[in-house]
N, C-alpha and C positions, 0 to 999 in steps of 0.2 A: 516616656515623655521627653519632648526638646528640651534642653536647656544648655546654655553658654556662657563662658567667665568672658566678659570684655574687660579691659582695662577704658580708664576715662577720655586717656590719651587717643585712643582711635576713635570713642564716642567724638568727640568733639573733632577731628580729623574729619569724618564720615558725615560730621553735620552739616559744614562747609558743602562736601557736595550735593549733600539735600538739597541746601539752601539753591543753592546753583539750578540744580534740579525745578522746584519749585517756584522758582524765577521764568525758569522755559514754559511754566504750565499758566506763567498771569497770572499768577498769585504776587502782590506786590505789597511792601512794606505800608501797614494800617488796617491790610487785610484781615477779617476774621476767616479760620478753616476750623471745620468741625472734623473734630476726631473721635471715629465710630470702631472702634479695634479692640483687641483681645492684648492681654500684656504680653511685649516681646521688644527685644531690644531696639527694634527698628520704630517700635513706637518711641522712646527716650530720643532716642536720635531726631524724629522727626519734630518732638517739641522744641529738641533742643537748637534744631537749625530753625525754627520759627521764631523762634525768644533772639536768638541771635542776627535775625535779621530784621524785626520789629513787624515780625506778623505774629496776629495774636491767636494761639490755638488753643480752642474749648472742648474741653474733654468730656463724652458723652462717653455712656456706657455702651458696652459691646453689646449687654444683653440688650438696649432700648429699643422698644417696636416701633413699628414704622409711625405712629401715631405720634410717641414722645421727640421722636430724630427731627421729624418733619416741626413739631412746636420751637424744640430748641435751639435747630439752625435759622428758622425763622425771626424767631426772635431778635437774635445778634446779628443778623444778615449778611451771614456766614456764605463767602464766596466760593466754595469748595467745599465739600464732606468725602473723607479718606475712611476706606472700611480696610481691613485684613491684605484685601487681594491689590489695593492700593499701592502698599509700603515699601517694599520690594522695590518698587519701579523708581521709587522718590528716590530714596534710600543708595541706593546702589546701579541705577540704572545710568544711563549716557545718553541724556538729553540736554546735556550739559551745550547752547550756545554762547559762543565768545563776545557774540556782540550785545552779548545784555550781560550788563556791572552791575554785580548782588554787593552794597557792604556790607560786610559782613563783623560785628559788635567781640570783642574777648567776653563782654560781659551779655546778662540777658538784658533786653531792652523796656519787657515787660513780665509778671506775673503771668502762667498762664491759670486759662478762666474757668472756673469749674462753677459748677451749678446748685444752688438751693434752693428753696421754697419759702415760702410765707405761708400766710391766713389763705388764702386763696387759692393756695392747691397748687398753681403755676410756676415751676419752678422758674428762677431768677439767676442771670451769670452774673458772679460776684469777678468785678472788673477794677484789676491793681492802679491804671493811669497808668501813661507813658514815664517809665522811671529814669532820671537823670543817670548820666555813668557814676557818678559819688552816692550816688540812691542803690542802684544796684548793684556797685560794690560793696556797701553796709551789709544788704540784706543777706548776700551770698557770705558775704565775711561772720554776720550774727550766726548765721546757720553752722557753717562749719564751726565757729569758738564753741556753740551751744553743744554741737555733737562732738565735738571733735574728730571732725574728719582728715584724714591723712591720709599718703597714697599709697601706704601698707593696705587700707582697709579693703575688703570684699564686702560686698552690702548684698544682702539677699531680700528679693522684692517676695511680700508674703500675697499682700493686698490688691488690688485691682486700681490700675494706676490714673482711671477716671476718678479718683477720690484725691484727695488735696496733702495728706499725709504721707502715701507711699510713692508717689510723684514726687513732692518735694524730696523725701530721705535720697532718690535715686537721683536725682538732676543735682543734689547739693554733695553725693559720693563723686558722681562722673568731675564737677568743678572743684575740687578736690584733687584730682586725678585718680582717684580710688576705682576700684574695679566693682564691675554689677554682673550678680547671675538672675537671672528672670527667668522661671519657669512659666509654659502657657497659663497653668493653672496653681492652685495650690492643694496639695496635696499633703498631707501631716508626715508620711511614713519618708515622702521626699526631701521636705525642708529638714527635716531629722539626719539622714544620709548627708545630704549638702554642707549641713553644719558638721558635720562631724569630718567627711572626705574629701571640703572642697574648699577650708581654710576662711570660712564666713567668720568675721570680726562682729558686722554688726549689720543688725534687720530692726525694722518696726511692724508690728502685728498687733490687730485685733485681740480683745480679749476671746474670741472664738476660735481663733486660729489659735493662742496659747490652750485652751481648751481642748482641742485636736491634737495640738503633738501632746500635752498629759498623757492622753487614752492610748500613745504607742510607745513613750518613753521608757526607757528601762529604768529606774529608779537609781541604779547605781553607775548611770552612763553620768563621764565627765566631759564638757565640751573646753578644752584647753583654749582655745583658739576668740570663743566669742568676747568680746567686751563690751558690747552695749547690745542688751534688749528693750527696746521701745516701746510705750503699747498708750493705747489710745483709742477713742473711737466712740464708745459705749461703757456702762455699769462695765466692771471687773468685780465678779464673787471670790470674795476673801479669799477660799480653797484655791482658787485659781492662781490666785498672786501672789496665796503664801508658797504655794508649792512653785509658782518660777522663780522664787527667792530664792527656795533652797536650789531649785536645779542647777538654773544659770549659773547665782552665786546673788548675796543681796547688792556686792557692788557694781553688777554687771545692770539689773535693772530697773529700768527708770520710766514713770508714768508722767506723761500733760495731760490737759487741760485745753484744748484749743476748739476750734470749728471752721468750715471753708474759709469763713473768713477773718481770720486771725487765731494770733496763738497767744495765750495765757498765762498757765503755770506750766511747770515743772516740779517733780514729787522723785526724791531720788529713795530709797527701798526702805534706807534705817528711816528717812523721814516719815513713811508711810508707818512705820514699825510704831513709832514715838508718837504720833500724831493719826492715828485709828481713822480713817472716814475720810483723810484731805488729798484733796489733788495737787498741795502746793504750794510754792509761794511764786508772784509774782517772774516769770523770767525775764532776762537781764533786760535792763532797756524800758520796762514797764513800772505800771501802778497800776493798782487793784484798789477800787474803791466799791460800796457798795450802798445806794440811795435808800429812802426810807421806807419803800417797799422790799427792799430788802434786793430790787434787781442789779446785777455784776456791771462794773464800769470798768473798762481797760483801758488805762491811758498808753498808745506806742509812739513809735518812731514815722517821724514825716513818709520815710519810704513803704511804711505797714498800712498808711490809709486805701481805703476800696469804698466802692459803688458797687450798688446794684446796677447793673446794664437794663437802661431804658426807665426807669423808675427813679425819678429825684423825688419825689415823695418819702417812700423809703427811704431810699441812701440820708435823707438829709434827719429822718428821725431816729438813725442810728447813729448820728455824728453827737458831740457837744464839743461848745466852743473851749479849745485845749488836747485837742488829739483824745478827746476821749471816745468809745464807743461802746457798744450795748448790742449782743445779740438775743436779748430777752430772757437771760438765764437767771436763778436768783439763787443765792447762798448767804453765809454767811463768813467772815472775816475775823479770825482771830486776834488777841493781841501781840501775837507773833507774827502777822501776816499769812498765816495759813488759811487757804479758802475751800471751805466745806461746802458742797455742791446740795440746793434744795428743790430742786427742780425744775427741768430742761425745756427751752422757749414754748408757749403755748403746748398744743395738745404730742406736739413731735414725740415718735416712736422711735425707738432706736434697735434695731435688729439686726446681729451680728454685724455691728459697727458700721451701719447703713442707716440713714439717717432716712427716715419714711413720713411722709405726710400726711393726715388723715385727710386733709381735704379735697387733694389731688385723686385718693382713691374712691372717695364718696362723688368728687365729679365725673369719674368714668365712670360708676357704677351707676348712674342718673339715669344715663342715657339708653339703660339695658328695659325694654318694653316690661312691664310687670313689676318695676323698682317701683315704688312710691316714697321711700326715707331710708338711709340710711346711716348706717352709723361708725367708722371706722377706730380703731384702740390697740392699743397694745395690751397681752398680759402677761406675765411671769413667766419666761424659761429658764433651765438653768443650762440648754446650750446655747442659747443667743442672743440672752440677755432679756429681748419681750420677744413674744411671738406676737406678728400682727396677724387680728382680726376683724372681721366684718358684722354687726348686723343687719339685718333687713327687715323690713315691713312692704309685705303686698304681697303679691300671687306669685311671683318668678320663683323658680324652684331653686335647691342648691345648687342641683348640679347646670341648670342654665346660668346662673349666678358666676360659678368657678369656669364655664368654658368663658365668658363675657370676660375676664378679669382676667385669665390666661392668653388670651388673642391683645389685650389694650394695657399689659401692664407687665413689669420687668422683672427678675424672680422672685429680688426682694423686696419689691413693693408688694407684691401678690398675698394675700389674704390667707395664711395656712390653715384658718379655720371661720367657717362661714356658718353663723347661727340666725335662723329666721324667726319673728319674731310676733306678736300679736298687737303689742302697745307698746311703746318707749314713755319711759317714766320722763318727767317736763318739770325744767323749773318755775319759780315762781311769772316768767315772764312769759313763760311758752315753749321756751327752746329746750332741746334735748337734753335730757341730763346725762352728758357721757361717761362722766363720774360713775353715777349710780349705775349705765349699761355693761361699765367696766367690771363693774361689783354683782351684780347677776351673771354672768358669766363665766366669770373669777371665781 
């Protein structure tokens, strides 16, 4: 399998002529481009001369069907969509004319955009505002004091950099100057070698990807070299976390609290030790309050506020007045400030640290002839945290079911197990009880 140690220094070198690059192609500062690619350096690079020239790009996944690509460039009206066989050309090609002036920012101009969901199924690009130079110097400055990045460090990318977490860790190593190795893929037995042969300081991973290297790790193998494992995403099972304690070492690893759109706590190992269940206190710069329903409030910094793109509805009922926001999570809050997690916004699934929708996959599954209801949930794995599932009511069979859902849906949205059904139990109002469909199943 590919893979390459960059230093930061030629990322940000090599973005400059992106940017130049993508100036020749009419992509112009304001512009949205949607980013459809597999993780490789030239995808970093290609944010990074976007952010640096005040075009703003939204990271879709590699694996999204044409179905999801065509909603979500849609949406943002997205002047450009860049796939694999794109990158290359931006990147390093010579289309570079003199007589178009790209400025080009030291700092990034904007956040870029990555995508969530609501009640409605339809995912939403959570949109940072154009960030002042003092705005965007905070942010990138919170990032590196928070990790401590330096330009000793090597950052190994574990996760798929359409996501908001392994994106950020790798854009916040390169400004830094620190170096990044990015394999296409992630592989357990590879990130294992890498950390061991190729002088990696510091990564962030899924609790499923720590799960993966466990099952190759030698037990008495020491990694000299690592000083920060990150992890984040979804549930972590205790077994999991006690055993990257002892691996890593416990002051190597360190657990948040965040979501696309915004970051929360931080839980460093002895904390987790001491304090059984918590994701954390507050990180720097914030406040953690939590309303009488019990749901999470985060007060941040002027430069951390976001929109949903095309939705001020939304955007405005996650705001309150004081930088506070809410992405519908509800815990509770200790007298020490430690915040115990009670349950993640509305019906969201979370499967190997992939945030999944039910509504989005009950609305593609509608539209399959023979669908009359259905029902979508997670339930218990111990390698991915939930496995999502499907039920159905009506005549369409599994397996018409599973090819309908494989053609209209991305892997980990996809349904690993599809149960058909006679009657869905209702509550007192009518509506589905997913609770109880979760508990028949279960």
């Amino acid at each position: 399998m590919k893979y390459k140690s960059v230093s930061g220094n030629s990322i940000l070198e090599q973005s400059a002529h992106a940017a130049h690059n993508l100036a020749s192609l009419g992509v112009n500062k304001g512009d949205r481009i949607g980013i459809c690619a597999n993780n490789s350096m030239e995808l970093v690079t290609l944010v990074i001369a976007a952010l640096r020239s005040g075009i703003i790009p939204a990271l879709i996944s590699s694996q999204a069907t044409e179905r999801e690509l065509t909603e979500l460039t849609h949406d943002i009206d997205a002047c450009r969509v860049f796939r694999d066989g794109d990158l290359d050309k931006i990147v390093y090609g010579n289309n570079l004319s003199m007589e178009i002036e790209v400025a080009i920012s030291d700092f990034p101009q904007c956040r870029p955009m990555h995508f969530t969901s609501g009640t409605t199924g339809r995912p939403k690009a959570v949109w940072s505002g154009w960030l002042t130079q003092s705005e965007s110097l905070e942010w990138v400055q919170e990032e590196i004091d928070t990790w401590e990045f330096v330009e000793s460090d090597t950052h190994l990318v574990n996760g798929p950099l359409n996501h908001s977490a392994p994106l950020r860790f790798a854009i916040m190593t390169v400004f830094a100057k620190g170096s990044l190795i990015i394999p296409e893929k992630f592989v357990a037995k590879l990130a294992l070698e890498l950390m061991i042969n190729e002088g990696v300081t510091t990564t962030f991973a899924a609790p499923a990807h720590l799960q993966r290297i466990m099952a190759v790790a030698s037990p008495d193998l020491r990694l000299e070299s690592m000083r920060l494992v990150a992890h984040a995403g979804s549930f972590c099972p205790d077994h999991v976390r006690i055993w990257a304690h002892e691996f890593f070492g416990v002051e190597t690893v360190v657990e948040f609290y965040g979501s696309t759109e915004g970051q929360f706590t931080i839980c460093l190992a002895n904390e987790w030790r001491d304090n059984p269940g918590s994701v954390g206190r507050a990180r720097q710069g914030r406040q953690l309050i939590t309303d009488a329903e019990g749901q999470i409030w985060c007060q941040v910094p002027d430069f951390s506020r976001f929109s949903y793109w095309g939705d001020e509805t939304k955007s405005q009922a996650t705001w309150r007045q004081g930088n506070w926001f809410s992405v519908g999570d509800f815990g509770q809050i200790d007298s020490s400030g430690y915040l115990y997690l009670e349950g993640r916004k509305g019906d969201l699934i979370i499967s190997g640290g992939v945030n999944v929708y039910p509504a989005e996959i009950e609305r593609v599954i509608s539209s399959l002839q023979g669908v009359a209801e259905s029902v979508a949930f997670g339930l218990p794995d111990s390698e991915w945290g939930q496995r999502v599932c499907v039920a159905v009511l009506g005549t369409a069979t599994e397996s018409e079911i599973d090819k309908h859902l494989r053609e209209q849906l991305s892997g980990p949205k996809r349904p690993k197990s599809v149960f058909l059904i006679e009657n869905f139990p209702r509550t007192h109002s009518g509506k589905v009880d997913r609770i109880q469909v979760a508990k028949i199943f279960g």
